[in-house]
C-alpha positions as CSV (number, residue, x, y, z in Angstrom):
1,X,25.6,125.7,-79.6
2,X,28.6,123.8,-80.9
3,X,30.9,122.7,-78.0
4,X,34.6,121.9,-77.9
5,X,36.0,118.4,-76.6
6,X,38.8,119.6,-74.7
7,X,40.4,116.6,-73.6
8,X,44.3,115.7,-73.9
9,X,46.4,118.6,-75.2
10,X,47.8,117.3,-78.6
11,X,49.8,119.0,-80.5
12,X,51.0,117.5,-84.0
13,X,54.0,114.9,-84.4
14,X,56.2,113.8,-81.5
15,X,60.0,114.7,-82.2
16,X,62.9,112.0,-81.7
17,X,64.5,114.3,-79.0
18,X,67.9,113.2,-76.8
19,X,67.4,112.6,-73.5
20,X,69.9,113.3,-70.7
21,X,71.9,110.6,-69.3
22,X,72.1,112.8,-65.6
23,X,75.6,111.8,-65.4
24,X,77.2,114.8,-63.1
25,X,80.3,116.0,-61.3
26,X,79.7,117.7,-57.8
27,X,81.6,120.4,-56.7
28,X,81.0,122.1,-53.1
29,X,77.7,119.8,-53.0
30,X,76.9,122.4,-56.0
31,X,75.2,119.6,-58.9
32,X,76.7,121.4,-62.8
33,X,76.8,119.7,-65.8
34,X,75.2,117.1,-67.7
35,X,76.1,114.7,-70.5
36,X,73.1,113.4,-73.1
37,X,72.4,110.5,-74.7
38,X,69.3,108.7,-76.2
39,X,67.3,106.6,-74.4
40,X,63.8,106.4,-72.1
41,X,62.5,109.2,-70.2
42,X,63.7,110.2,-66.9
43,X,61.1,110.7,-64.3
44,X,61.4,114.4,-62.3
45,X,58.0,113.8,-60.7
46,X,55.9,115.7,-62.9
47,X,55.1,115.5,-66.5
48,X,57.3,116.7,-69.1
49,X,57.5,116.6,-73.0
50,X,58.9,113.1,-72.4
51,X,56.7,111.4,-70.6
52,X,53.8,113.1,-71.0
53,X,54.1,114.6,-75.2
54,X,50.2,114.5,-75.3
55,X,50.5,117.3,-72.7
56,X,53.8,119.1,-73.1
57,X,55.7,119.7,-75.9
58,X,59.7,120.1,-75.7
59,X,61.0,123.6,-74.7
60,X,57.5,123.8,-72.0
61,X,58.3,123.2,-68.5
62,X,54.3,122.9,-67.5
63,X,52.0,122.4,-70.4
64,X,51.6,125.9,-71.8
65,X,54.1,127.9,-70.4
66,X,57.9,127.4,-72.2
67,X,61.1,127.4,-70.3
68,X,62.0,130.9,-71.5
69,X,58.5,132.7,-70.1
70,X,59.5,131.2,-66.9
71,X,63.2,132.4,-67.5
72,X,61.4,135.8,-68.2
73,X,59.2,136.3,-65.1
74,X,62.4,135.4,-62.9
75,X,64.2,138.6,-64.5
76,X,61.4,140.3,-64.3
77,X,61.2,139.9,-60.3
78,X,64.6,140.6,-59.9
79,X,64.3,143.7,-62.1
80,X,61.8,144.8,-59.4
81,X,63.3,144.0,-56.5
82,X,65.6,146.8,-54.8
83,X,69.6,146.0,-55.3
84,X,71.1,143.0,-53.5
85,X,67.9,141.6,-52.5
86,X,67.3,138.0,-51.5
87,X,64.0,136.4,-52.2
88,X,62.9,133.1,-50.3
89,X,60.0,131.6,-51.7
90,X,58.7,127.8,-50.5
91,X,56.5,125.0,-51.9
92,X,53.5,124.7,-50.3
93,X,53.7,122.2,-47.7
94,X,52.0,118.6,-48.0
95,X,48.5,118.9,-45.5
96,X,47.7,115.6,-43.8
97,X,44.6,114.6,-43.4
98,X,45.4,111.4,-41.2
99,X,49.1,110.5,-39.6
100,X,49.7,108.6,-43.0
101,X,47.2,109.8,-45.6
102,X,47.6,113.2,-47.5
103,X,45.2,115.8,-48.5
104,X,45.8,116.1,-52.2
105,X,48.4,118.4,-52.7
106,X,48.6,122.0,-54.7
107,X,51.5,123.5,-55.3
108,X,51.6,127.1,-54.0
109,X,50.9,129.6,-57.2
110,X,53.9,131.7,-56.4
111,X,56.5,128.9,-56.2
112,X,55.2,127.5,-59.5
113,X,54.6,130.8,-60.9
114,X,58.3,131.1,-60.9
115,X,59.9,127.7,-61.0
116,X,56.9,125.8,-63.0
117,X,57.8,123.1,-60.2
118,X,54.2,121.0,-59.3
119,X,55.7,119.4,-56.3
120,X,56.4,119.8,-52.2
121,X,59.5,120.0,-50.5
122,X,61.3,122.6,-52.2
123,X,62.5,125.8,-51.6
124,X,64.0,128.8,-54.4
125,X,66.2,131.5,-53.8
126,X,66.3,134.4,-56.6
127,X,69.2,136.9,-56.5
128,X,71.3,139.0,-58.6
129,X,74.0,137.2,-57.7
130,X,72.8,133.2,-58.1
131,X,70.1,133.6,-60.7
132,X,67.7,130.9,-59.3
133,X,68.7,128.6,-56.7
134,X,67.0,125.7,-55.7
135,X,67.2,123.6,-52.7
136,X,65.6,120.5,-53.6
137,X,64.0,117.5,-51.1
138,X,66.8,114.7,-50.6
139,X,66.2,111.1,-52.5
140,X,64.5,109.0,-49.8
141,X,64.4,105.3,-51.1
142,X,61.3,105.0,-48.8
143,X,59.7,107.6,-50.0
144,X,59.9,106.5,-53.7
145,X,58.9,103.2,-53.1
146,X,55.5,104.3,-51.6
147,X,55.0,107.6,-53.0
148,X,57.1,107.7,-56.7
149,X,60.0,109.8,-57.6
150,X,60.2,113.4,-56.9
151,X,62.5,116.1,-58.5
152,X,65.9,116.1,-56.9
153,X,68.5,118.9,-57.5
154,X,69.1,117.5,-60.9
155,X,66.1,118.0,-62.0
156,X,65.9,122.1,-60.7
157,X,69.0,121.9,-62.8
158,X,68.2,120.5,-66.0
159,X,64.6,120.7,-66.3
160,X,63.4,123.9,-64.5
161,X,66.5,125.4,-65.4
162,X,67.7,126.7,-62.1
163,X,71.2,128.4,-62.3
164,X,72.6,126.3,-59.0
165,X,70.8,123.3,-57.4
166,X,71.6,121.9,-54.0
167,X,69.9,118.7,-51.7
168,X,67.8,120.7,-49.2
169,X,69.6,119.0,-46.9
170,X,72.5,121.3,-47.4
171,X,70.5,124.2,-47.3
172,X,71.7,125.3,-43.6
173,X,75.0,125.5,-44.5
174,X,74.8,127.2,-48.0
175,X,71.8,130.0,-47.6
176,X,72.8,132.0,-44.6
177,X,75.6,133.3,-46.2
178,X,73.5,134.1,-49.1
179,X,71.1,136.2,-46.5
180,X,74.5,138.0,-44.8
181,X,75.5,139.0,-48.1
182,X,72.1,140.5,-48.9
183,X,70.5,144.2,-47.9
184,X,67.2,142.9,-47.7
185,X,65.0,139.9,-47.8
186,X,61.9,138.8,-49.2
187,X,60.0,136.1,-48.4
188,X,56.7,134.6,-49.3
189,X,54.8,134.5,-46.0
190,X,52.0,133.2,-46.8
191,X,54.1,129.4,-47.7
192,X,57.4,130.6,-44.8
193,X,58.8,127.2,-43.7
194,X,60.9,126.6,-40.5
195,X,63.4,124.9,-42.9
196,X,65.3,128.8,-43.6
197,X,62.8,130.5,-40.9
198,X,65.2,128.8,-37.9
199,X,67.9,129.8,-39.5
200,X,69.7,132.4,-37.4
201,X,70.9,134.6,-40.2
202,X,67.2,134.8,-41.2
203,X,66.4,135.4,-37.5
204,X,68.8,138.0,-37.3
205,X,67.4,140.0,-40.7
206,X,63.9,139.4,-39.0
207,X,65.1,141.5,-36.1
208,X,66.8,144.0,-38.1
209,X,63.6,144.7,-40.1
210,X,65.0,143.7,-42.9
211,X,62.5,141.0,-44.1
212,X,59.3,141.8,-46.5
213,X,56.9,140.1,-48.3
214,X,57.4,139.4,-51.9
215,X,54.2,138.4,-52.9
216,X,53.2,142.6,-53.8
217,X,56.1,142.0,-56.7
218,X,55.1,138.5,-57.6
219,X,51.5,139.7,-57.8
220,X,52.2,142.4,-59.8
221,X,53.5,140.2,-62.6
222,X,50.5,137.6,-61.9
223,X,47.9,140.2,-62.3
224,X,48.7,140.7,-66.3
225,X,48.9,137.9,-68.0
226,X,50.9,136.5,-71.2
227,X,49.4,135.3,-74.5
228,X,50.2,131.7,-73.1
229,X,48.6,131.8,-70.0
230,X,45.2,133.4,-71.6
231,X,45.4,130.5,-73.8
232,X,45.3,128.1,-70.8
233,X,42.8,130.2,-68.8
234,X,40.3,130.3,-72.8
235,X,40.7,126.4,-72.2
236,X,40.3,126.3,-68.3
237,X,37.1,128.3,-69.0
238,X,36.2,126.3,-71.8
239,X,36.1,123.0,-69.4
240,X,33.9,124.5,-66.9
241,X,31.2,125.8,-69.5
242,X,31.0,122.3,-71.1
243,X,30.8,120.5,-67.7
244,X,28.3,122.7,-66.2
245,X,26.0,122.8,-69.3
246,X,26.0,118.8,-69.2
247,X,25.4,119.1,-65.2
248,X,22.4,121.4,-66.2
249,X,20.9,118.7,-68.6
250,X,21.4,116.1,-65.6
251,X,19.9,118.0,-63.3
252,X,16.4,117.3,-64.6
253,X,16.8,113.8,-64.1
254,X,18.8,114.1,-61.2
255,X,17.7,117.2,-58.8
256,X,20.3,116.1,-55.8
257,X,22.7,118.5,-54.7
258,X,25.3,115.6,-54.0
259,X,24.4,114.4,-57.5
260,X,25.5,117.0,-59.0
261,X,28.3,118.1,-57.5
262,X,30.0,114.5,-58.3
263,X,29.0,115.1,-61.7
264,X,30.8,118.6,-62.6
265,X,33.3,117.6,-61.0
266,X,33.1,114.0,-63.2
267,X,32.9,116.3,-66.3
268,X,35.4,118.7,-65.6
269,X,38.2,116.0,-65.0
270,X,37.0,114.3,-68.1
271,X,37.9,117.0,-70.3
272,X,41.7,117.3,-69.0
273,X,41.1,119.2,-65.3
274,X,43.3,118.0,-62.7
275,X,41.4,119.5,-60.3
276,X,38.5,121.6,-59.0
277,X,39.2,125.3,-58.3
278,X,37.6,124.6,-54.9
279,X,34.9,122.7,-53.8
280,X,31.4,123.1,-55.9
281,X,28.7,125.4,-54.3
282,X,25.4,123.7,-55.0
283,X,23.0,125.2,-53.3
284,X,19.1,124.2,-53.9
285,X,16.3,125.9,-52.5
286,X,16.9,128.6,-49.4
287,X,20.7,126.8,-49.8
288,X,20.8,128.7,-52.8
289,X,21.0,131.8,-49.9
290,X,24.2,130.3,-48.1
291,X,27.2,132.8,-50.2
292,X,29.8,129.5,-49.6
293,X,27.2,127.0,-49.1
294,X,29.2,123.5,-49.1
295,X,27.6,120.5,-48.1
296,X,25.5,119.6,-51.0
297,X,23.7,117.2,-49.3
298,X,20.0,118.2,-49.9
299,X,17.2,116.9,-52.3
300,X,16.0,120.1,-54.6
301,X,12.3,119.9,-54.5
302,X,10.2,120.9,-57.0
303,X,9.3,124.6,-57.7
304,X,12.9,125.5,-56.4
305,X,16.1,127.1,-58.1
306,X,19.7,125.9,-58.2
307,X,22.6,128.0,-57.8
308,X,26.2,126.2,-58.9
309,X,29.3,127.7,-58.0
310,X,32.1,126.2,-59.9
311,X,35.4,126.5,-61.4
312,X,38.2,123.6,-62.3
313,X,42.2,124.2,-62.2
314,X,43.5,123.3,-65.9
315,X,47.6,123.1,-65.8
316,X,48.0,126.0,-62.8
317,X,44.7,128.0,-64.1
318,X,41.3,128.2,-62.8
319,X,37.9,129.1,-64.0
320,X,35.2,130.5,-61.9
321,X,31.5,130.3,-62.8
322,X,28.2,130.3,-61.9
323,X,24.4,129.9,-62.8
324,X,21.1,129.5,-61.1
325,X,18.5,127.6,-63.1
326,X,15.4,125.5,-62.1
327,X,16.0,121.7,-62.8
328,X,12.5,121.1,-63.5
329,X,12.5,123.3,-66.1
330,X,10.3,126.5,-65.5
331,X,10.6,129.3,-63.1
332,X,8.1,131.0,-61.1
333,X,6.4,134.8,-61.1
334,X,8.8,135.8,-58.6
335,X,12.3,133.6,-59.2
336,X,11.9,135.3,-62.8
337,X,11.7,138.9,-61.8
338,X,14.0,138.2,-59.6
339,X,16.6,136.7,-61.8
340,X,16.1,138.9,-64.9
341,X,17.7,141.4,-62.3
342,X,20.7,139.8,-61.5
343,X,20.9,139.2,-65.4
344,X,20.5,142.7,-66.1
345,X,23.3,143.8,-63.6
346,X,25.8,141.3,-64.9
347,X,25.2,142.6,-68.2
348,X,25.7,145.9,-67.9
349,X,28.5,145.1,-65.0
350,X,30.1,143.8,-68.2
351,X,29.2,146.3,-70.4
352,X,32.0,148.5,-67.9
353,X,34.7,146.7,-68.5
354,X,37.7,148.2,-70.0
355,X,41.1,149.9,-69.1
356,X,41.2,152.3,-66.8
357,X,37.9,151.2,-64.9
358,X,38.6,149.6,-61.6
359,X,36.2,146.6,-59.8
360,X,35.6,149.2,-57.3
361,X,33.9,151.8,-59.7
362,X,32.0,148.1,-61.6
363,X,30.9,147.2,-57.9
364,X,29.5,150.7,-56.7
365,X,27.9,150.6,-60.1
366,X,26.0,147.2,-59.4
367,X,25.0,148.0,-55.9
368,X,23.0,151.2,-57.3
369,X,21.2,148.9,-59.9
370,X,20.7,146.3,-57.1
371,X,18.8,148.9,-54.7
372,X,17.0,150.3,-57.1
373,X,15.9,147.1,-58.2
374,X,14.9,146.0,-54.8
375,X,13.3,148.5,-53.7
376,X,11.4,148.2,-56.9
377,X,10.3,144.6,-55.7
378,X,9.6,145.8,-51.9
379,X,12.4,143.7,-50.9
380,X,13.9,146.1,-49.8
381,X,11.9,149.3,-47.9
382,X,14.0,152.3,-49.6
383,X,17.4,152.2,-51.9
384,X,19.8,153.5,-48.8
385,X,18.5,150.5,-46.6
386,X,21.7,149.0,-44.8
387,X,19.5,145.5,-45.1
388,X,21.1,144.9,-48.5
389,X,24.3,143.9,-47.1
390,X,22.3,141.4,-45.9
391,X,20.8,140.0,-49.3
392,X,24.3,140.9,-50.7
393,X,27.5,141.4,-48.8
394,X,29.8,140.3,-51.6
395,X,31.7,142.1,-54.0
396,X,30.7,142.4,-57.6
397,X,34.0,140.6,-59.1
398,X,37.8,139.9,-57.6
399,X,40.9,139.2,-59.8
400,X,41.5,135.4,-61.4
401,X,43.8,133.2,-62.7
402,X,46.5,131.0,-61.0
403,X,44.0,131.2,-57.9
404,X,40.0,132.3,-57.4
405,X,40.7,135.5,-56.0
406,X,44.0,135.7,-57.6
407,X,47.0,138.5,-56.8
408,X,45.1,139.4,-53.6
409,X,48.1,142.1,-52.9
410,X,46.1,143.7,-55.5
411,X,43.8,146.5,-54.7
412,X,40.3,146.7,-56.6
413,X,40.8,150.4,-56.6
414,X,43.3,149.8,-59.4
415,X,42.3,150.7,-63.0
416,X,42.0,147.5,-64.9
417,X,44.5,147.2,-67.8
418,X,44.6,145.0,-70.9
419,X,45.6,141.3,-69.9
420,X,43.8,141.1,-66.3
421,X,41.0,138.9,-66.0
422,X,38.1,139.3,-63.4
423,X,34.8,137.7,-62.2
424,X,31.4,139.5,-63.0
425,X,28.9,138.0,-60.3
426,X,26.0,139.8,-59.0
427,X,23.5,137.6,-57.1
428,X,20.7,138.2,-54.5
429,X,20.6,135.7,-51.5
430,X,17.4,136.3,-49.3
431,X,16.9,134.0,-46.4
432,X,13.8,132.1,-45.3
433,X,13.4,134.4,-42.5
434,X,13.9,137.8,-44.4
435,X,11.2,140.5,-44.0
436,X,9.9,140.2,-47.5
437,X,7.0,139.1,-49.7
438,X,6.3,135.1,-48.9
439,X,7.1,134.8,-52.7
440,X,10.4,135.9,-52.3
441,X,11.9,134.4,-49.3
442,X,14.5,131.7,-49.4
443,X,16.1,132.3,-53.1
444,X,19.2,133.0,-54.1
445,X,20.3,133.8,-57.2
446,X,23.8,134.1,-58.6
447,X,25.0,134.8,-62.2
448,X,29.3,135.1,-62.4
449,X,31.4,134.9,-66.1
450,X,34.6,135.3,-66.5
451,X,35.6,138.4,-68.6
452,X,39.1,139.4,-70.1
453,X,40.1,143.2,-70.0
454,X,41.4,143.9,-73.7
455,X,42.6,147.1,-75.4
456,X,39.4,148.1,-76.9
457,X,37.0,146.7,-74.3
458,X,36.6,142.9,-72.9
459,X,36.0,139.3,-74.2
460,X,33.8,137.0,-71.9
461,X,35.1,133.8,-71.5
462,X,32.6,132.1,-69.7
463,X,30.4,133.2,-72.8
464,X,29.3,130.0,-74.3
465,X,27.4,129.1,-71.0
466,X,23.6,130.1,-71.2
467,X,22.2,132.8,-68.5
468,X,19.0,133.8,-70.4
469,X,15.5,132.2,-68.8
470,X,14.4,131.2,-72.1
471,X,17.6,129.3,-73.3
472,X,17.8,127.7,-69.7
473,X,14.3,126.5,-70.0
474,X,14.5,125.6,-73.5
475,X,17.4,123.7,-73.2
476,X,16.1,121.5,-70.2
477,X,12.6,121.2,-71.5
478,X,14.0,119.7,-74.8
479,X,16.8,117.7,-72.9
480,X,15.4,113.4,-73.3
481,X,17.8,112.4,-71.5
482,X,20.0,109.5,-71.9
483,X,20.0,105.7,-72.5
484,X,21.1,104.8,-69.4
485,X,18.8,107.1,-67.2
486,X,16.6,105.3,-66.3
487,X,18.5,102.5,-65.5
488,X,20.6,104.9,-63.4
489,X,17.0,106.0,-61.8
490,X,16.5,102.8,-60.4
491,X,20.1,102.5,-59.5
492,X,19.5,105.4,-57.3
């Protein structure tokens, strides 16, 4: 199986381009204009075609995704919104994990959605009237010194293209009047910050019932998405294959659950991730059983499965995968019958993908061949047993793309349509103390790909990754290792 290096993004022959000067005049505290010249990059916090031309190239705001696609989902919103609307949607806000030391931060998928802005502080404002409006965190000297620049309203200006730009600190005086000359406001709730929620124009739309959520309109963009972003989510996908597949071959040498969750998660960045989609499920053994198991703490002893849970964030998009294999390299009696059904059901789960068919009709559809299967097995005592919510209590798939379980305004009743991209993941998770056959007890088994609805059917993204027992085994029962194993072993 030939695999891809995905590392940096590069894309031909840097361009001489002009850079601007940011000289500007200020008028009402409103930033406009800007002169250019040539000369070094300007930092705006994040990378640009600049700073970073391995990554972007000129006329992308966030590598990928151009300035006019952004330009294009903002009309789009406003299109949908009813007339004279105001919509209010914030950064995400910076968790801390001590009194001075941050939780790595993750811009909100909304905000960036719309503004392609990576950072915390800000807050945009989408009208009719103003276009987009940014309010940007104030220049803090401090805070550059010990944290680096961040983009100011200069930058909402001239690199994400905002029609007006003010300092956030001039945000109480300037938006209320932009809420009393609006019907009706939308906000994302999910992200509301008390910098416009105190406000007592907002206050007083609150109390008039004249605030709603905009996430149902954002979503409904999100949920389909462009040529561009299916690129990104091919070469998200792409990451996670290649890094799980090399955590596979290190798992015979290695069997620790710790282990190997440092090493996806060493892969994945390797090849250009910026971040895991969430934290790696590695469950060995009954762990296996544990849906959102987390601690990955355990030795996997011999005779028992792995399940890995994984997915990695590349440039705003996320993958979401999973495989249960046996590090040592064959599987028993049981853990094969077993696992040949979940195969089975994410096969023909996949085989249903198309327009017009919702998750809903694909779940109802595995659950059948789950409890027939089951029952088959005697793990379960007849098909209509309410015990297999027990063994399985999840959903077949959910929505994916800027997040896991991505547009969640979304219903799964909603007939799929060419551009949405779902998760396929059956699995089985019996626990130790399950009334089943001994053989049985304390496995669980998960198989998830990633598949893309298209107009005549559905491409699986996740496809290069192995599921079949005799590839698995083949592959790890051929693996040598490398050079530095056992030197590693003894490290260990």
């Amino acid at each position: 199986m030939a695999m891809r290096w995905l590392g940096r993004r590069v894309r031909g022959k840097i361009p001489t381009r002009k850079v601007a000067s940011w000289v500007f005049t200020a008028s009402d505290d409103f930033i406009r204009g800007a002169s250019y010249a040539t000369q070094s990059a300007i930092d705006v916090g994040q990378p640009t075609s600049l700073s970073h031309p391995e990554l972007i190239v000129e006329g992308e705001i966030t590598p990928g995704i151009t300035c006019d696609e952004y330009i294009s989902r903002r009309k789009k919103i406003l299109e949908r919104l009813p007339e004279k609307s105001l919509a209010i949607i914030a950064s995400a806000p910076v968790k801390m994990m001590t009194e001075v030391v941050p939780y790595p931060f993750r811009q909100d998928a909304d905000y960036l959605y719309l503004t392609g802005c990576a950072q915390p502080g800000g807050v945009a404002v989408l009208s009719e009237e103003c276009g987009l409006c940014m309010f940007m965190p104030d220049s803090d000297p401090h805070d550059v010194t010990w944290q680096g620049q961040i983009a100011g309203a200069e930058a909402a200006l001239e690199f994400f293209k905002a029609e007006k730009a003010y300092p956030l600190s001039k945000m109480h005086k300037i938006l209320p009047d932009m809420i009393g000359r609006a019907t009706r406001v939308f906000h994302n709730a999910r992200t509301a910050s008390p910098s416009y929620m105190e406000l007592e124009a907002f206050n007083r739309a609150l109390h008039n019932k004249q605030v709603k959520d905009v996430s149902l309109y954002i979503h409904e963009l999100r949920w389909l998405k462009s040529t561009s972003e299916l690129k990104l989510m091919r070469e998200s996908a792409s990451v996670a294959c290649q890094s799980l597949l090399q955590t596979m071959l290190f798992s015979r040498t290695f069997p620790e659950e710790s282990k190997l969750s440092a090493k996806v998660e060493y892969e994945c960045k390797m090849r250009g991730a910026q971040r895991m989609a969430f934290n790696p499920v590695v469950g060995g053994g009954a762990n296996g059983s544990i849906i959102h198991y987390s601690r990955n703490d355990q030795k996997i002893k011999a005779g028992e499965l792995v399940l890995m849970d994984m997915g990695c964030e590349l440039h705003g998009y996320v993958s979401d995968l999973t495989r249960t294999w046996s590090p040592f390299g064959s599987f028993s009696p049981a853990q094969e019958i077993l696992y040949n059904l979940i195969l089975e059901t994410n096969k023909e789960c996949i085989k249903l993908c198309r327009p017009g068919v919702s998750i809903r009709q694909i779940h109802d559809y595995s659950v059948k061949m789950l409890r027939k299967g089951l029952k088959e097995l005697s793990i379960l005592r007849d098909e209509n047993s309410l015990s297999y919510h027990q063994l399985n209590p999840t959903s077949i798939g959910h929505y994916l793309g800027m997040d896991v379980h991505d547009s969640p305004t979304i219903s799964i009743d909603r007939s799929l349509q060419p551009g949405v991209v779902i998760t396929i993941e059956p699995g089985v998770y019996i626990p130790s103390s399950y009334n089943a056959p001994d053989s049985f007890r304390g496995i669980g088994i998960r198989i998830e790909d990633e598949v893309l609805i298209t107009e005549t059917g559905h491409e699986v993204l996740t496809a290069s990754m192995p599921k079949e027992i005799s590839h698995i085994t083949s592959l790890l029962n051929n693996y040598t290792g490398t050079a530095e194993a056992p030197v590693l072993r003894a490290a260990f």
